[in-house]
C-alpha positions as CSV (number, residue, x, y, z in Angstrom):
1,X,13.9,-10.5,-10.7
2,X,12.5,-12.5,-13.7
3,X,9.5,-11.0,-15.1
4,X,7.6,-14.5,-14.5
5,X,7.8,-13.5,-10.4
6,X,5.7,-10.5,-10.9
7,X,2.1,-11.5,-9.2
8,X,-0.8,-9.1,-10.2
9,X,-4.6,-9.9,-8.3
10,X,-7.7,-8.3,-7.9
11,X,-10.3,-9.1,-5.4
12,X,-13.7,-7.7,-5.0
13,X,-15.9,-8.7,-2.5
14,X,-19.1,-7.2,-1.0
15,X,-19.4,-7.6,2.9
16,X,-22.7,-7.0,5.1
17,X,-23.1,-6.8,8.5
18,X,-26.6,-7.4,10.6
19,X,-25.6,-4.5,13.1
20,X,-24.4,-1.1,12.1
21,X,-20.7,-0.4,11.7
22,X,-19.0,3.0,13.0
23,X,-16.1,3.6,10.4
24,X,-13.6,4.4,13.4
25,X,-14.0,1.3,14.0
26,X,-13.8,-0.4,11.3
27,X,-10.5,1.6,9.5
28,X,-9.0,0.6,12.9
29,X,-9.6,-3.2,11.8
30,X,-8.5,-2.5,8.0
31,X,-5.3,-1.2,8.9
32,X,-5.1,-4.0,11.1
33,X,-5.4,-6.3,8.5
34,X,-3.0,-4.6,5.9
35,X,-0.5,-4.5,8.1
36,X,-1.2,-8.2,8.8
37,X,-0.4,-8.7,4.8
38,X,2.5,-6.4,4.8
39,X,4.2,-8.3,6.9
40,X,3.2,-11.5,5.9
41,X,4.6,-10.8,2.8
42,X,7.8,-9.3,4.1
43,X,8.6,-12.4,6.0
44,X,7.8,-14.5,3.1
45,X,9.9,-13.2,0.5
46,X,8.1,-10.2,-1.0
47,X,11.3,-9.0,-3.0
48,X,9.2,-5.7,-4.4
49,X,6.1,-4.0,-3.8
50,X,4.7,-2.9,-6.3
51,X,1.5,-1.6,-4.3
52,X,-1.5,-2.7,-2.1
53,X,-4.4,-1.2,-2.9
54,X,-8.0,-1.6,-0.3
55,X,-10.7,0.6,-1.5
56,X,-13.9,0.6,0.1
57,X,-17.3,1.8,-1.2
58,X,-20.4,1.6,1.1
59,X,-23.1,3.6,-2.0
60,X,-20.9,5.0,-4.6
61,X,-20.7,8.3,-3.2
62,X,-18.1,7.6,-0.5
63,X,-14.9,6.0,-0.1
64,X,-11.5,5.1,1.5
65,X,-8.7,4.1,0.2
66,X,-5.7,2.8,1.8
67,X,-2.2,2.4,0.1
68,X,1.2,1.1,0.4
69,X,4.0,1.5,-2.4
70,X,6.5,0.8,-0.2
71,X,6.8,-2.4,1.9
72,X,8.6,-0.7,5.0
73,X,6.0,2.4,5.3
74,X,2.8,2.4,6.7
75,X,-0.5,2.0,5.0
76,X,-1.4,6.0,4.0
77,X,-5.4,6.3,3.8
78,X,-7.0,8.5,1.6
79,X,-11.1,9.3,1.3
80,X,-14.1,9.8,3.8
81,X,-16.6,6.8,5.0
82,X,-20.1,8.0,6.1
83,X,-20.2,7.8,9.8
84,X,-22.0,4.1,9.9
85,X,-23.0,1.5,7.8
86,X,-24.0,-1.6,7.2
87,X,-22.5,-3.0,3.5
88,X,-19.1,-2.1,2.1
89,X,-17.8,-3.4,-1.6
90,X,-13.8,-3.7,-1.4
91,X,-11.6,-3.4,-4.2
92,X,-7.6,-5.3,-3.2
93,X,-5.8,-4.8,-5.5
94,X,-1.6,-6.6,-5.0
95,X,1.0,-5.8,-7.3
96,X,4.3,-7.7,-6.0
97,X,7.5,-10.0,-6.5
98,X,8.7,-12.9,-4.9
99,X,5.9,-14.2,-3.4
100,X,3.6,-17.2,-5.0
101,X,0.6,-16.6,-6.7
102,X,-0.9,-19.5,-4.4
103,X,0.5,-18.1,-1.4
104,X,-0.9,-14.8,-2.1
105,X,-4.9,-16.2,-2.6
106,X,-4.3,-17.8,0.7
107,X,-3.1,-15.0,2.4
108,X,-6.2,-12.7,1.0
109,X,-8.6,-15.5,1.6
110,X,-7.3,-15.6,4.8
111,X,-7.9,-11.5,5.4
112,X,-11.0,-11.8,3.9
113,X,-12.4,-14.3,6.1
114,X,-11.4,-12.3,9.0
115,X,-13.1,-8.8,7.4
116,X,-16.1,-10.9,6.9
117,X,-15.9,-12.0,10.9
118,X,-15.4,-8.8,11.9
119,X,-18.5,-7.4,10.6
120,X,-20.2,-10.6,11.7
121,X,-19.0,-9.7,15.3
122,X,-20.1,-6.1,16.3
């Protein structure tokens, strides 16, 4: 692997919802959705994985966090939501090889948009 194929990106984005959320809930949908990447990048050439990185704020004194080092494991979570809410700030973070830049953004956007529905849903 050249050096050049390494593809570092950080996303923050701040999602709201009309209605409250229940956290079991919504961790069911965000784990969901990182598996959705994982494998997305798996089948597009993902040669390392550096990590994926979700972490989710809804005031600054709560969190979750949900990780993956290793391409072929499952997301591990880590932290404690309050039991509802209604606004949640993500932090994606993507450390990986192989697969485009452009690709990438795509992909997130793509995730994003579908958090974003989610909460726009329930």
């Amino acid at each position: 692997m050249a050096a050049n194929d390494l593809i570092s990106l950080t996303r923050k984005v701040v999602i709201t919802s009309a209605k409250t959320i229940a956290k079991e809930d919504f961790i069911k949908k965000i784990i969901e959705i990182t598996e959705s990447m994982l494998l997305y990048l798996k089948n597009n050439g993902c040669e390392k994985l550096g990590h994926l990185k979700l972490i989710f704020t809804t005031n600054g004194e709560d969190y979750l966090q949900i990780s993956v080092a290793d391409i072929a494991k499952k997301p591990a979570i880590k932290g404690m939501l309050n039991k509802t809410f209604v606004k949640i700030k993500l932090t994606l973070n993507i450390i990986e090889f192989g697969v485009s830049k452009e690709d990438i953004v795509n992909k997130i956007d793509e995730e994003m948009k579908n958090i974003q529905d989610y909460f726009n849903s329930v």
